[in-house]
N, C-alpha and C positions, 0 to 999 in steps of 0.2 A: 184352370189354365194358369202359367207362370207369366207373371209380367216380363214383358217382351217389346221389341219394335214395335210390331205389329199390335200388340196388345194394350201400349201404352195408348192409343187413342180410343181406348173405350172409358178409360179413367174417367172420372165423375170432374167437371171443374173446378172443382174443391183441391186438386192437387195440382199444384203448380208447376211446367213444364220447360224444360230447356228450350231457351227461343232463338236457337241458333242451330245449324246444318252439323249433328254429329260429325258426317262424312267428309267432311270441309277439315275438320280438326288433325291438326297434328300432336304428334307427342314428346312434346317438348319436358315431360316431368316423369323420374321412376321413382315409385317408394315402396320403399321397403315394409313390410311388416302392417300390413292391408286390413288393419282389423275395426273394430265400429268406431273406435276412435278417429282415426283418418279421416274413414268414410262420413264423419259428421263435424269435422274441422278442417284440414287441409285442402281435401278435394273438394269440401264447398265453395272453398276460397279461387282455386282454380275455376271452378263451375262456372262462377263471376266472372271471372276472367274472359271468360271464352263465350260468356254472356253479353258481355261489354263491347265483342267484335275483334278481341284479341283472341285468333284462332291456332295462338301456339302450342298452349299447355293441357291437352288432354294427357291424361293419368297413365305408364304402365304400371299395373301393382304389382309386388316380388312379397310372394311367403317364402318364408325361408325353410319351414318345416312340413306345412301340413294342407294338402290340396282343399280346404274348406272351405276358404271363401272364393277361390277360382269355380267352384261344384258347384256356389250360390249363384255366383254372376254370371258365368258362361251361358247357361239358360235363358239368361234375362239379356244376355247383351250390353254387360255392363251395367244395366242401368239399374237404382235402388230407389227407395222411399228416404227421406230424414223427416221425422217425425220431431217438433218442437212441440214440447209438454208445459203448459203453464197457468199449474193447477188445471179445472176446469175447459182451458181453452188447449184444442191442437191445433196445430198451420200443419201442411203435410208438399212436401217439395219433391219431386223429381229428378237427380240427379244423374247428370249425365258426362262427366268429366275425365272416366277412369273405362280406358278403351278394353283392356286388356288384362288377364291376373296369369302372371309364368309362375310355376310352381319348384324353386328353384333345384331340388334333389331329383326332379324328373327331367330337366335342362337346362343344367346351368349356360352354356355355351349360349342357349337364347337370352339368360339374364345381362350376359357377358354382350351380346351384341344389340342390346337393348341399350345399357351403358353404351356404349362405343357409335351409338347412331349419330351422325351430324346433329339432326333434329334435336337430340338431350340438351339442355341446360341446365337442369336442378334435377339431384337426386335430394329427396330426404327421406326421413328415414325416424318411423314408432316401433321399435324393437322390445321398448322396455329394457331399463336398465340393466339386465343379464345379456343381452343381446348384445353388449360393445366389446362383452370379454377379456375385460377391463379389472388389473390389481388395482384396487381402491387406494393403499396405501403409498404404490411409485405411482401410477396414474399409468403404467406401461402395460402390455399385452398378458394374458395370463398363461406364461407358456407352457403352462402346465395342462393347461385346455388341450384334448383331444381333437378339438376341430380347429382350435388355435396351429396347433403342433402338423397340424395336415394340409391346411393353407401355407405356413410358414413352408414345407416341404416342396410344393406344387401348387401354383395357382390354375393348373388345366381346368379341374370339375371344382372351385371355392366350394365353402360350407358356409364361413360366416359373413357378416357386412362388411367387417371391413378387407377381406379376401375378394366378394365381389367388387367392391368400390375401384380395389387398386388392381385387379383382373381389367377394367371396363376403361378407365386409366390409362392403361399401358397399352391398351388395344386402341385408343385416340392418340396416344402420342407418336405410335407407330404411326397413327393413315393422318396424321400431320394437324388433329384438330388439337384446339384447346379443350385446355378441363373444363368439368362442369360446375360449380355449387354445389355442395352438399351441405344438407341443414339438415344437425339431429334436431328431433322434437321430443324430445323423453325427460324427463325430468330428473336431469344430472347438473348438478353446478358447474357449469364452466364446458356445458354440452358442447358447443362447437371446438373447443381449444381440446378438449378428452376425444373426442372424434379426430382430429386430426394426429393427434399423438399414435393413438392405434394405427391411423392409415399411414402413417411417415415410417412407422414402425416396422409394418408390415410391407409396405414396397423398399426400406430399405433390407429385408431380409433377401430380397431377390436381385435389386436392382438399386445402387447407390445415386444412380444418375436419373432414376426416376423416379424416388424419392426425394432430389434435390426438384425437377420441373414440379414436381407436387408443390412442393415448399414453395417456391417460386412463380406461381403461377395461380393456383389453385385457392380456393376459400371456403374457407369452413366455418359462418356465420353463428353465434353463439343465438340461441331463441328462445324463448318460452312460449307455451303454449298453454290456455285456460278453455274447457270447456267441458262440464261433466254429462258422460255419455256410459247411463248405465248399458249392464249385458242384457242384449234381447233374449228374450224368453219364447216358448214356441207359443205358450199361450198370446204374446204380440203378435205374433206371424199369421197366428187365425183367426184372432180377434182384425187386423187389417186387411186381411183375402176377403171378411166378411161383409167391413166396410168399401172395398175398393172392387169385387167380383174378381179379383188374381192375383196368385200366391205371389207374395214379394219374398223371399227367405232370407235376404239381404239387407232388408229392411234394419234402420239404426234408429234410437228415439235417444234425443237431447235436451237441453235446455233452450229456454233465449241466448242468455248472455254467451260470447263468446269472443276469445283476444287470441292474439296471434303479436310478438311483439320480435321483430328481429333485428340481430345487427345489420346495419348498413354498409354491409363488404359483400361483393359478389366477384365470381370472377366471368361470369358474360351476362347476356339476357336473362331480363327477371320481368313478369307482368308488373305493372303498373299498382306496385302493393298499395300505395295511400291510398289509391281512390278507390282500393277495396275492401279498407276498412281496418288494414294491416299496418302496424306503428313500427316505424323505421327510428332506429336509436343508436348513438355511439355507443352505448354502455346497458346491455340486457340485463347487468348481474343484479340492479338493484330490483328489478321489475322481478326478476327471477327468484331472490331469495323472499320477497313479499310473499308471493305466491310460495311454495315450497312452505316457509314457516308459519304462514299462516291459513290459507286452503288445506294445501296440501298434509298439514301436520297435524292441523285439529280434525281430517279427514280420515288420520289412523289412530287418533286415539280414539275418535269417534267408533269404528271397525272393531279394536281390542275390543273393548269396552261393552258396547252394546251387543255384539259378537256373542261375548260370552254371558252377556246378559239377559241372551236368549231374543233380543233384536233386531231382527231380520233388516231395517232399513234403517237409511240416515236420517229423515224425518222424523221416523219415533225416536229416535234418541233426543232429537234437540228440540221434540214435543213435550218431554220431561224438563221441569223448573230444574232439579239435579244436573241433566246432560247439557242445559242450554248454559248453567251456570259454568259447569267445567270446562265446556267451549271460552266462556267469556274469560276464565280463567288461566287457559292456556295462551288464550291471545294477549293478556294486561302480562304476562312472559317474555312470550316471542316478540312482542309490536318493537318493545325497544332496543331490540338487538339489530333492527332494521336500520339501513338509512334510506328513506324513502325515495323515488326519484320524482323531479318536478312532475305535476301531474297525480300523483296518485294519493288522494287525502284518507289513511291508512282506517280512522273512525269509519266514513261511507264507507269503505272497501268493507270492513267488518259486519258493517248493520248489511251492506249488499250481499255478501256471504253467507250471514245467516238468512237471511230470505232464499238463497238460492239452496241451502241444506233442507229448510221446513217445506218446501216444496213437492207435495204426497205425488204428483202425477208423476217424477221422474221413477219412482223404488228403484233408488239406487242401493244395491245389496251390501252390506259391511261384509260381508266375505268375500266380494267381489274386490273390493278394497284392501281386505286383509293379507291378499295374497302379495310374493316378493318380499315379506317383510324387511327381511336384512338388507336387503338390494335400496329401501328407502328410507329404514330409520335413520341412517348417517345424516341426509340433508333437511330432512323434515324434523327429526327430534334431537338428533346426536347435535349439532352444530348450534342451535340454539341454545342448548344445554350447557355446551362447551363457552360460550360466550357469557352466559349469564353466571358460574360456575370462576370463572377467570377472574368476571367483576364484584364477587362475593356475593350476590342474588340468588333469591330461593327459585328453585325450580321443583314444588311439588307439584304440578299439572304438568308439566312437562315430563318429569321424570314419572306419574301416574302411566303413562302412556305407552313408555317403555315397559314399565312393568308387566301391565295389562299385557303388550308383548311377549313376554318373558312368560306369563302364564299361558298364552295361547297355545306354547310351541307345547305342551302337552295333549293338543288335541281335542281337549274336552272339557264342554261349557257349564257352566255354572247350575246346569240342571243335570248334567251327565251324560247329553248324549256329545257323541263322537265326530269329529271330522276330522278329513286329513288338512295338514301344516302343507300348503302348497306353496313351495319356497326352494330355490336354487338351493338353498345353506338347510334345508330341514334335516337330513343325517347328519351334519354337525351340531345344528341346537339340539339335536333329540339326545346326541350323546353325552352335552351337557347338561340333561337334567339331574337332579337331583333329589335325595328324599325330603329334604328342608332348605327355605329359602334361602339363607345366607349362602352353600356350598353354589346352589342353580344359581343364583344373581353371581356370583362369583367367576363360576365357571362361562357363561354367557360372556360377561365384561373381557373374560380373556380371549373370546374370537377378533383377532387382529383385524379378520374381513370384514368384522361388523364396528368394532370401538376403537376410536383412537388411539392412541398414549397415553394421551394426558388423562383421559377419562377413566380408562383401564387401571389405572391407578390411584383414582381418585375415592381415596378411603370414604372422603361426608357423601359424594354419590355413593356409592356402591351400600351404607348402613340405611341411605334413604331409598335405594332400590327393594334393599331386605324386607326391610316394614313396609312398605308398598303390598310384594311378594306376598307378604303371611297374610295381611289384608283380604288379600284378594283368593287366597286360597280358604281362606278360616271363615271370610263374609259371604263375598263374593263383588262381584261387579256392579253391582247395584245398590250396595251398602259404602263402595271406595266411592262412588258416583254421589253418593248425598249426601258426601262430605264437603262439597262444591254447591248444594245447592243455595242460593243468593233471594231473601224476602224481596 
């Protein structure tokens, strides 16, 4: 049997249950891009909400590509498992927040009147950073995008987010409502200012005067978001049918820890974020590049690295004295490019990170991680790099990381066997490979979409990229790695 209405009261008391009337609930929140992530941060967040006796924010979810998680949910009725992993102990919850999943190439016109409902207030929005279709270098739309260049033409059927946003938009300013909130959650610098650029961008290609009420009316909250939610595995799926008597397919497995930190700009109703555990702040950027440079960064070297070091998880890598050291390494890097914001004492953050890496119950996958490369070295490695680089400071752990990058995009690990570079930019890095490392370090450095200016031309990076490169070709991954490791 699939967990269901009907089904969920046979669950065992062991799993914790929404204690408020589904059917009472409105839907006051659309998001885009419905994947385990959400489903084990945002929509938890709401969950609360609508736990608490606040009955506005039940969930619609919007894929933009691929009807798989509407297949999981629609059986079940929305409703999933979130599995908290830690070590040894599981909490196992019930989620019941996310009413609905439109599938948007099968209807847009229902994504479109979803946006456009009275009831909306907040769209956000886990696309993952390719999903904003966004020039890295102007911060502007990439018009050279096919589904960019198709929404620009016709917003009738949108393709991408910010087509639907300013579709759903234009469809409330017609029937006389106000805008909604939109909050990206993706791990971009300056997420809400880059989101609103695309959308201002894009309704001003159709409508100059509805890109001015956007401007004017509308808010685009800058946020971050922390909580590592590896990819479920089907062996999860049967392993908790076994423990729970029905199939959950939807089912997500997390961590504890989890943050949610947003700007304090909306432009209508928002739940009661403090008292849900969510930190309202003038200023996201500092919280934002902590995380970014220092989760987030030691998170892909971690991935290169162990990746190709035949390392299936993040745990065993930073189980080796070598990998915990080259963690500790890249962080005494990035830490001081930081300005930290009141509140966050950057040492605990670090000793709390690495407890939340050594952590065996999550198997969180490095290829899991590895994937979007290009799409994240800019704010996780490139930027640090560029800061410490400006200030005459070495960046060999940081630039390791790149490397290890740079090696990856061949596809094949340090024992030989093979996987694909799953990456927007994988036929551009493939065609910058090369047969020796200075020409590939070279060739790579001059992807505009991936490297600065400054960097690009930065003769001491690019000869410490080289030896990195031959390193890791000639040793391999596990020989660069113990060159880090710390008595």
């Amino acid at each position: 049997m699939r967990l269901s209405r009907e089904t969920a009261a046979t669950l065992p008391d062991t799993v914790a249950r929404p204690p408020y009337d589904r059917s009472a609930a409105r839907r006051g929140v659309v998001h885009f891009g419905i994947g385990a992530f959400h489903r084990a941060h945002q929509a938890v967040v709401f969950d609360d909400a609508l736990a608490a006796g606040d009955l506005r924010w039940g969930i619609t979810g919007v894929s933009l590509r691929s009807a798989g998680v509407r297949d999981q949910l629609a059986p079940q009725d929305g409703l999933y498992t979130v599995l908290v992993r830690d070590g040894a102990a599981t909490a196992m919850r019930l989620v019941g927040s996310v009413h609905e999943v439109l599938v948007a190439p099968e209807n847009p016109a229902a994504v479109i009147a979803a946006l456009a409902a009275p009831d909306t207030h907040i769209v956000t929005l886990t696309i993952t950073e390719k999903g904003y279709k966004l020039d890295r270098a102007t911060g502007s739309l990439v018009t050279g995008d096919a589904d960019v260049a198709r929404d620009v033409a016709s917003l009738a059927a949108p393709v991408t987010a910010p087509g639907f946003i300013v579709a759903g938009l234009a469809a409330r300013r017609a029937a006389g409502l106000p805008p909604f909130t939109v909050i990206s959650c993706d791990n971009l610098p300056d997420n809400g200012l880059l989101l609103r650029g695309a959308v201002l961008a894009m309704a001003r290609a159709h409508d100059a005067g509805l890109a001015d009420w956007i401007a004017d009316h509308g808010a685009f909250p800058a946020t971050m978001v922390d909580r590592i939610v590896p990819a479920t595995t089907a062996d999860d799926v049967a392993a908790l049918a076994t423990q729970l008597g029905v199939e959950d397919a939807a089912m997500v497995k997390t961590e504890p820890f989890t943050q949610w930190v947003i700007e304090d700009h909306f432009a209508g109703p928002r739940p009661d974020f403090a008292t849900l555990g969510v930190q309202l702040t003038a200023d996201v950027a500092p919280w934002e590049a902590a995380k970014l440079r220092l989760l987030n960064g030691a998170h892909s070297g971690i991935a290169y690295l162990g990746g190709l070091a035949g390392l299936d998880f993040v745990h065993q890598v930073v189980a080796l004295p070598a990998g915990r050291g080259f963690v500790e390494a890249l962080w005494d890097e990035a830490a001081p490019t930081l300005s930290p914001p009141p509140g966050l004492d950057v040492p605990a953050y670090r000793d709390a990170l690495m407890a939340r890496f050594a952590n065996p119950a999550l198997q969180h996958r490095t290829r899991q991680i590895a994937m979007d490369g290009s799409q994240k070295l800019p704010q996780r490695l490139l930027a640090p790099i560029a800061d410490r680089r400006a200030a005459g400071l070495p960046v060999d752990a940081l630039a390791l990381a790149v490397a290890a990058w740079m090696r990856w995009q061949r596809g094949v690990a340090d024992d030989g066997g093979r996987f694909t570079v799953d990456d927007p930019l994988a036929a551009a890095t493939a065609a910058a490979l090369r047969d020796d490392a200075a020409a590939t370090v070279a060739a790579l450095m001059a992807i505009a979409a991936i490297f600065p200016p400054a960097l690009a031309v930065d003769a001491g990076l690019r000869d410490l990229l080289t030896r990195q490169l031959a390193m890791l070709e000639q040793d391999g991954a596990a020989a660069a790695l113990a060159t880090f490791q710390r008595n």
